[in-house]
C-alpha positions in Angstrom: -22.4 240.9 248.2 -25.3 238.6 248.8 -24.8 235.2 247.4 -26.8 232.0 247.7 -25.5 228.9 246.8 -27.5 225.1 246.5 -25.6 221.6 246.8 -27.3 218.7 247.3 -29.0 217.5 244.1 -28.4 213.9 243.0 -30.6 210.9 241.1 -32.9 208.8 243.1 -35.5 206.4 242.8 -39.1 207.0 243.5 -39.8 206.8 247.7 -36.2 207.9 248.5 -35.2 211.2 250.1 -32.6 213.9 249.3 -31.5 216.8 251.5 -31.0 220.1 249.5 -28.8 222.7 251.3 -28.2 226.6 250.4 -25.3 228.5 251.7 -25.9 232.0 252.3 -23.8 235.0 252.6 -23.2 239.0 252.2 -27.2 239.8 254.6 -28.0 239.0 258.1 -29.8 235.6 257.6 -32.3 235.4 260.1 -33.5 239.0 258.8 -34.3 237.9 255.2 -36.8 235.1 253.6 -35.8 232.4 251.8 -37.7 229.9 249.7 -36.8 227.0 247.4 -38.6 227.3 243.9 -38.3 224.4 240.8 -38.1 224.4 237.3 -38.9 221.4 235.5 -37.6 220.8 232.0 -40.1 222.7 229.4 -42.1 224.5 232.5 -41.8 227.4 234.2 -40.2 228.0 238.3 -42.7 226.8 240.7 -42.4 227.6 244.4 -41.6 224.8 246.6 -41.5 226.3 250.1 -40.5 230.0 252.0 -39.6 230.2 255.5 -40.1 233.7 256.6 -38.3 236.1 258.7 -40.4 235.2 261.6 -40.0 231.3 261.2 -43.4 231.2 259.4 -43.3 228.1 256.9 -45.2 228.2 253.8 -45.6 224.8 251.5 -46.6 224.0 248.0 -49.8 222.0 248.2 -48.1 219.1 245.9 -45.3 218.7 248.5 -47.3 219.5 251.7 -46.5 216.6 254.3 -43.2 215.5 251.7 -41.3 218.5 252.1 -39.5 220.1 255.4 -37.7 223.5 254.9 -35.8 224.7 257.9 -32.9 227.0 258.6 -29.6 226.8 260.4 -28.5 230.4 261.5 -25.1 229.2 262.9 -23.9 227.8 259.8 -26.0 230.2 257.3 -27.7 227.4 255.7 -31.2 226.6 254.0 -32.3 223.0 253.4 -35.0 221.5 252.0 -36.1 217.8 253.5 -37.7 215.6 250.8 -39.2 212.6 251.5 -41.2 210.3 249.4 -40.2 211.4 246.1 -41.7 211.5 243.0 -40.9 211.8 239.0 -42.8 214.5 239.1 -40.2 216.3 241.4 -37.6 216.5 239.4 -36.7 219.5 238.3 -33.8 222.5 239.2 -34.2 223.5 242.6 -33.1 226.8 243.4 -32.8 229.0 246.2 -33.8 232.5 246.6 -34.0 235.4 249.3 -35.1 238.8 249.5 -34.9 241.4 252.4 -38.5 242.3 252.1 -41.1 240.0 249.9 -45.2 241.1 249.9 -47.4 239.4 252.1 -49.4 236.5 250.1 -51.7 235.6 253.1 -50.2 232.6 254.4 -49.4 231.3 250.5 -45.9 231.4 248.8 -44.3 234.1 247.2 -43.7 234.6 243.2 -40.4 234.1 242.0 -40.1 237.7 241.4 -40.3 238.7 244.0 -37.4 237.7 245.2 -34.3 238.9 243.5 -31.1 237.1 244.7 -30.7 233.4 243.2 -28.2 230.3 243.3 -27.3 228.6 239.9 -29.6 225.6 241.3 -28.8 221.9 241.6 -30.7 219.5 239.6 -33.0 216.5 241.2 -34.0 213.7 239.2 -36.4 211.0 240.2 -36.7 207.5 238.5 -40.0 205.3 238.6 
């Protein structure tokens, strides 16, 4: 059974940093991509980032340079780095994975198509 699971959410003022983190389990990791999407109250989910099978990294341009997803395949772990936050990030973060996404071209995948989720864990960023 594959399940993904988020921790990591918490309040912060504007310029901090918070480290989200996704437990996976139930697929071989390093086979599958993973990406962090957001919803923002009254808006739809919005990729973040994606890290591909192969390592490839793929970055919302409005977190480009703020944002650092990586992967820890001993612990079965996704995390998302942000630095420099903004009201305008918060949102629900969730994570998602899928054995086999299409290929965008170098630019992030939809949110459907990718059909395992967490329940996401909520950011919220103060001016």
């Amino acid at each position: 059974q594959v399940t993904v699971v988020e921790s990591g959410g918490g309040s912060v003022q504007a310029g901090g940093s918070l480290t989200l983190s996704c437990a996976a389990s139930g697929f071989t990791f390093d086979d599958w991509p993973m990406a962090w999407f957001r919803q923002a109250p009254g808006k739809g989910r919005e990729g973040v980032a994606q890290i591909d099978d192969d390592g490839t990294t793929v970055y919302a341009d409005s977190v480009k340079g703020r944002f650092t997803i990586s992967k820890d395949s001993a612990k079965n772990t996704l995390f998302l780095q942000m630095n420099s936050l903004r009201p305008e990030d918060t949102a629900m973060y969730y994570c998602a994975a899928e054995r086999f996404i299409r290929y965008y071209g170098g630019r992030l995948a939809q949110a459907t198509d990718f059909g395992y989720w967490g329940q996401g864990t909520g950011v919220t960023v103060s001016s």
